[in-house]
C-alpha positions as CSV (number, residue, x, y, z in Angstrom):
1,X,-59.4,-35.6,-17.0
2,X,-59.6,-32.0,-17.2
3,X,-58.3,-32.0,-13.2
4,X,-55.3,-33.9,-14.0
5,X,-54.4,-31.6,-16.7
6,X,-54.8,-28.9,-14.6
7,X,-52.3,-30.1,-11.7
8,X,-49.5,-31.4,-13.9
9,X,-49.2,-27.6,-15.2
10,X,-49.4,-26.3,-11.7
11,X,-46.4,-28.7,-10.8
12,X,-44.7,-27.7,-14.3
13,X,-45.2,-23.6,-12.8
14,X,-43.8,-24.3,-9.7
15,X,-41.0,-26.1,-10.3
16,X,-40.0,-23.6,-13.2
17,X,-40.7,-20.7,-10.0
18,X,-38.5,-22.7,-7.6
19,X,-35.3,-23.1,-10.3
20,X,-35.2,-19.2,-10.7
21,X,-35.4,-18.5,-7.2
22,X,-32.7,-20.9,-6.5
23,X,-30.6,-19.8,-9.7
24,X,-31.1,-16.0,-8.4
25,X,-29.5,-17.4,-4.9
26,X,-26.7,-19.1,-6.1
27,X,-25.7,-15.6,-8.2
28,X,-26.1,-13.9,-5.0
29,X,-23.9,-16.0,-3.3
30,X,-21.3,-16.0,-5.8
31,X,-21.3,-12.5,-6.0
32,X,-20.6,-12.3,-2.2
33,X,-18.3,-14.7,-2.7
34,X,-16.2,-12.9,-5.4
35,X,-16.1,-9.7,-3.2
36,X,-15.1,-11.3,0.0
37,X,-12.0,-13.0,-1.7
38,X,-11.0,-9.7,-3.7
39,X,-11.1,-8.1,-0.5
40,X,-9.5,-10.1,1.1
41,X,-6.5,-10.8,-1.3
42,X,-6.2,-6.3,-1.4
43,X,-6.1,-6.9,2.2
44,X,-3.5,-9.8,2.4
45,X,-1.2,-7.5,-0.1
46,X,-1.9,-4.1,1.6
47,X,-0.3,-6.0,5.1
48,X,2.4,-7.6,3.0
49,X,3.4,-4.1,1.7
50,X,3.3,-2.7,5.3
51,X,5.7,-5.1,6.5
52,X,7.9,-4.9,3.2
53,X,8.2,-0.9,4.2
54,X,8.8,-1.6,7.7
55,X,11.9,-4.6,7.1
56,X,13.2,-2.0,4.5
57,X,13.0,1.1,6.9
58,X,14.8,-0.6,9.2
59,X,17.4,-2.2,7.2
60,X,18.4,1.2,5.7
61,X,18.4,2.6,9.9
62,X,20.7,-0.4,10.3
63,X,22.8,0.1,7.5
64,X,23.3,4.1,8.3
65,X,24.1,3.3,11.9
66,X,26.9,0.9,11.3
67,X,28.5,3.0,8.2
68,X,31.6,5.0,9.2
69,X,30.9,8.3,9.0
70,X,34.6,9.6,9.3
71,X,35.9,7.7,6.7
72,X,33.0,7.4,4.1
73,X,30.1,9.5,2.8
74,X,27.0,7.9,3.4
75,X,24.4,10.5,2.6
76,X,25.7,9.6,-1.3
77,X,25.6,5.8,-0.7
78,X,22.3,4.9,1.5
79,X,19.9,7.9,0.1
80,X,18.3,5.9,-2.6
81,X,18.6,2.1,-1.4
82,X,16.7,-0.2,-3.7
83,X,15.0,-2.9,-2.9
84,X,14.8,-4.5,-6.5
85,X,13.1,-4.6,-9.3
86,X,10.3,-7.2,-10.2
87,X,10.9,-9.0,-6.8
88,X,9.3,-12.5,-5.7
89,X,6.2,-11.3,-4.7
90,X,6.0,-9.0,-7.3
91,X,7.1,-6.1,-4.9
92,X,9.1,-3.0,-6.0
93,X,10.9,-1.4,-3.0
94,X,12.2,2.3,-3.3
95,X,14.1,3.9,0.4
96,X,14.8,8.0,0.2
97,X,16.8,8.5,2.8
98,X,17.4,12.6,3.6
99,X,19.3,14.2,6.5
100,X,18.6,17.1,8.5
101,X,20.8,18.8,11.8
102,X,24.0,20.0,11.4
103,X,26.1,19.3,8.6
104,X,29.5,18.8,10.3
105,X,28.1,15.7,11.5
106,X,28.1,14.3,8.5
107,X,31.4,13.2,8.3
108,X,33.4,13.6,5.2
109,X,30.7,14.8,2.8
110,X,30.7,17.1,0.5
111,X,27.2,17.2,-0.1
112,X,25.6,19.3,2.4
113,X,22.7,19.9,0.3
114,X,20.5,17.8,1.8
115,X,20.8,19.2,5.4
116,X,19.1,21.9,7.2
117,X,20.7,24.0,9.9
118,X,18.2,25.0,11.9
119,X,18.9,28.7,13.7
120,X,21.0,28.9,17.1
121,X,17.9,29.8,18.9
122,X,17.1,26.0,18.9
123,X,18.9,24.5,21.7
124,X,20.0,20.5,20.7
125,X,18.4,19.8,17.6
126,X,21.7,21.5,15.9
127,X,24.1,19.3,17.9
128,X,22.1,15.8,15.9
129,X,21.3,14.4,12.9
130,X,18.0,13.0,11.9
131,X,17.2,11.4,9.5
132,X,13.9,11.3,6.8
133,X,13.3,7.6,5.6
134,X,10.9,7.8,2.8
135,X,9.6,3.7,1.8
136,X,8.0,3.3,-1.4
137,X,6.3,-0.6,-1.7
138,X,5.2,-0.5,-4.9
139,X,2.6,-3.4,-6.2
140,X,0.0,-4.8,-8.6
141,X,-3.8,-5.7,-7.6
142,X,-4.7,-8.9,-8.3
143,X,-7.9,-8.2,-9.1
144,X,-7.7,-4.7,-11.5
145,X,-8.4,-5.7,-14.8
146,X,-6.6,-2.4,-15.9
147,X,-3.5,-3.4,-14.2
148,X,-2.4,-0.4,-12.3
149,X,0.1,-0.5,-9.4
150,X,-0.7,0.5,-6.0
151,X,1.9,2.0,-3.8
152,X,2.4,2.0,0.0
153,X,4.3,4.8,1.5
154,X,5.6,5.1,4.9
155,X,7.8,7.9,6.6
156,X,9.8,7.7,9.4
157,X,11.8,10.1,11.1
158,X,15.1,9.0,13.1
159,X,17.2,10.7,15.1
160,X,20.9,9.2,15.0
């Protein structure tokens, strides 16, 4: 009898062993688990902001190029172009647009304060414009309890 007694609390000992082994697996793998999705959602909204801030650049290049410069100013109405507030995908879209070359170029604006005439020694550069295209994709983690917004920032520098 005192066998039997014995061997039931060995069985009792090991399955209680094998439940917190398996129990400290299953927390590992959810852990893992938790991690590779918040990485992979800052990911998935780190690309999205890339692309937002290359469409954006390229929409305010297109909207520059096909602006009349003799007839309107558009330093004054493309250098801040917003892409909205609070917008479907929860993606705040700021363009700075500044100028640099020669300011006769400019057409019929008034404002050359945000050009730069470089000095005559410069052969070319003072015969163009170019422009600075500052994109700001502003956007919320997912994941940050503390809800602070991120913010993607890409420069570009075209010559018109």
């Amino acid at each position: 009898m005192i066998q039997i007694k014995h061997k039931k609390a060995f069985s009792m000992i090991t399955a209680i062993f094998v439940i917190v082994i398996m129990a400290t697996v299953t927390s590992l793998i959810m852990n893992v688990t938790g991690k590779t999705v918040k990485s992979t959602t800052q990911q998935y909204q780190k690309e999205q902001a890339s692309i937002l801030a290359r469409s954006y650049t390229e929409l305010a290049i297109l909207n520059i190029l096909y602006t009349d410069r003799d007839n309107t100013c558009f330093t004054s109405s493309l250098e801040n172009v917003d892409g909205g507030k609070n917008s479907p995908g929860g993606y705040d879209i700021a363009i700075n647009v500044k100028y640099i070359g020669n300011a006769t170029l400019l057409g019929n604006c008034s404002t050359a304060t945000d050009t730069t005439i470089l000095p005559n020694n410069i052969n070319g550069f003072d015969k163009t414009v170019s422009l600075i295209i500052d994109t700001y994709v502003k956007y919320k983690d997912f994941d940050d309890p503390s809800n602070r917004d991120i913010t993607f920032h890409r420069r570009t520098l075209q010559k018109l």
